[in-house]
Every structure is written in structure tokens, then in C-alpha cells.
C-alpha positions in Angstrom: 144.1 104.5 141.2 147.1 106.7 140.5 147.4 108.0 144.1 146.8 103.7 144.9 150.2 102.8 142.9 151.8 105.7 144.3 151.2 105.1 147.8 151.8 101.3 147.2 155.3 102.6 145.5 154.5 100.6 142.2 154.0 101.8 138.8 150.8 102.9 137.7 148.7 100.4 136.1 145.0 100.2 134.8 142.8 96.8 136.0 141.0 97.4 132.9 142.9 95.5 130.6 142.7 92.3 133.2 139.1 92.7 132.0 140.5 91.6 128.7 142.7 89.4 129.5 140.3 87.4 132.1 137.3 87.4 129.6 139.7 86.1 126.6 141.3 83.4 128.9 137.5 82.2 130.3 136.3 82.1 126.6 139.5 80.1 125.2 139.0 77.6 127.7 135.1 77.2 127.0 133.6 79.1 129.6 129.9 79.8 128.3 129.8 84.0 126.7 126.1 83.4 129.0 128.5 82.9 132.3 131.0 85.7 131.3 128.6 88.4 130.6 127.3 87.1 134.4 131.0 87.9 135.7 131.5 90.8 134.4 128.1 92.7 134.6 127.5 93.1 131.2 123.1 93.5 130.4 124.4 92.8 126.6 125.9 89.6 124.9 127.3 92.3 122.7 129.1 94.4 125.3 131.0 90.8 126.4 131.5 90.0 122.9 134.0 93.2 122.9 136.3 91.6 125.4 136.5 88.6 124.0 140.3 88.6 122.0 141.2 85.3 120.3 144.3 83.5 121.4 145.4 81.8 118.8 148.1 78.1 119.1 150.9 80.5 118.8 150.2 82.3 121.5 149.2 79.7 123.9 152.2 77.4 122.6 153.9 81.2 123.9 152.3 81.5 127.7 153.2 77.8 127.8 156.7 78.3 127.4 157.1 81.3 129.4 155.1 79.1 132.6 157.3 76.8 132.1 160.4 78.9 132.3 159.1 81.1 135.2 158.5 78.0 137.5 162.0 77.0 137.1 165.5 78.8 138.0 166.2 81.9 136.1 169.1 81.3 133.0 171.6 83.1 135.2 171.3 81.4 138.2 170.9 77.7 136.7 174.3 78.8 134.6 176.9 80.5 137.9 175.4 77.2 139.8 176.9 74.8 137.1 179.7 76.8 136.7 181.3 76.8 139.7 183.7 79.8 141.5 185.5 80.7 138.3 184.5 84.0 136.7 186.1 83.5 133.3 184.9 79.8 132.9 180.9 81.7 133.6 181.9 84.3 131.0 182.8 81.8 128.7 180.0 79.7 129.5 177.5 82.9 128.6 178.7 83.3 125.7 178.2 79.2 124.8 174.8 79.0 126.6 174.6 76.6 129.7 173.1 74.1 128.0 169.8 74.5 130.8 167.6 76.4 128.9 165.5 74.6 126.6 165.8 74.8 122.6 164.1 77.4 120.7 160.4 75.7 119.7 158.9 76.2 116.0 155.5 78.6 116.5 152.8 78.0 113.7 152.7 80.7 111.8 156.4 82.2 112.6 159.6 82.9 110.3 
């Protein structure tokens, strides 16, 4: 895998946590433990019962917002777009905020 990344010029990276990650994902959204032990190989219930990480609201309310905010223009574009040509009237915008970003949300659970 190593020699993989390096010849693809990308950092190296182990698939083995998308195991994880796939598994959790499948079993948050109800996907049977029966059909995920099918995906993934597994001849125990048990073996699949070790990938399986709870996502709790937090940190769905969390990938919800970060979709959200990767399918639309990054902060700095949105803000040197409104903007305008002027340099100082971005800097000073920057240090206000846009106004395109959306307001901080409340996570269960958080400070």
C-alpha cells in the first residue's frame, strides 16, 4: 500500500479504518448486522459486532453540517465575491464575517 500512495503521490493511508467507518454508517442507517457480516466476510456475528461504532445525534447533526458546507462555496470565496475589488473593504469584512456562513448550531451534549 505504501509503495501504492507513493507512486500515486498521495499520503499514505490505511483502507482499514473505511472498514469502520462503512460498517458504523450501514448499521446507523438500519442495515441488518446479518447483511453486514455478508459484506464484509465476517463467519462471526461477533467479529462484525467489533466494527460497529455508535454515532450518536451529535455527531450526525456534525457530518450534516459539514455536507452542507462542502456542497457550497468555500467562506473565502463566497466573502472576496461579495466584496468586490477592494482589499481593505475584504480585510475588514474577515475580520466581521461575510454574513454567508451559517450561525453556529447548539449540539446535544456540547458546552
Amino acid at each position: 500500500m505504501k509503495n501504492l500512495c507513493k507512486k500515486a503521490g498521495i499520503k499514505y493511508f490505511r483502507f482499514h479504518a473505511l472498514r469502520h467507518a462503512g460498517s458504523s454508517l450501514m448499521n446507523a442507517s438500519n442495515v441488518p448486522i446479518g447483511a453486514i457480516q455478508r459484506i464484509f466476510g465476517h463467519e462471526n456475528r461477533t467479529t462484525t459486532e467489533i466494527y460497529l461504532h455508535s454515532i450518536g445525534d451529535s455527531e450526525k447533526l456534525a457530518m450534516a453540517v459539514y455536507e452542507q458546507a462542502r456542497q457550497k462555496k468555500s467562506h473565502a470565496d463566497s466573502c472576496s465575491e461579495k466584496s468586490g475589488a477592494g482589499a481593505g473593504r475584504r480585510a475588514s469584512q474577515n475580520k466581521k464575517g461575510c454574513g454567508l456562513l451559517p450561525q453556529p448550531l447548539d449540539f446535544p451534549g456540547g458546552p
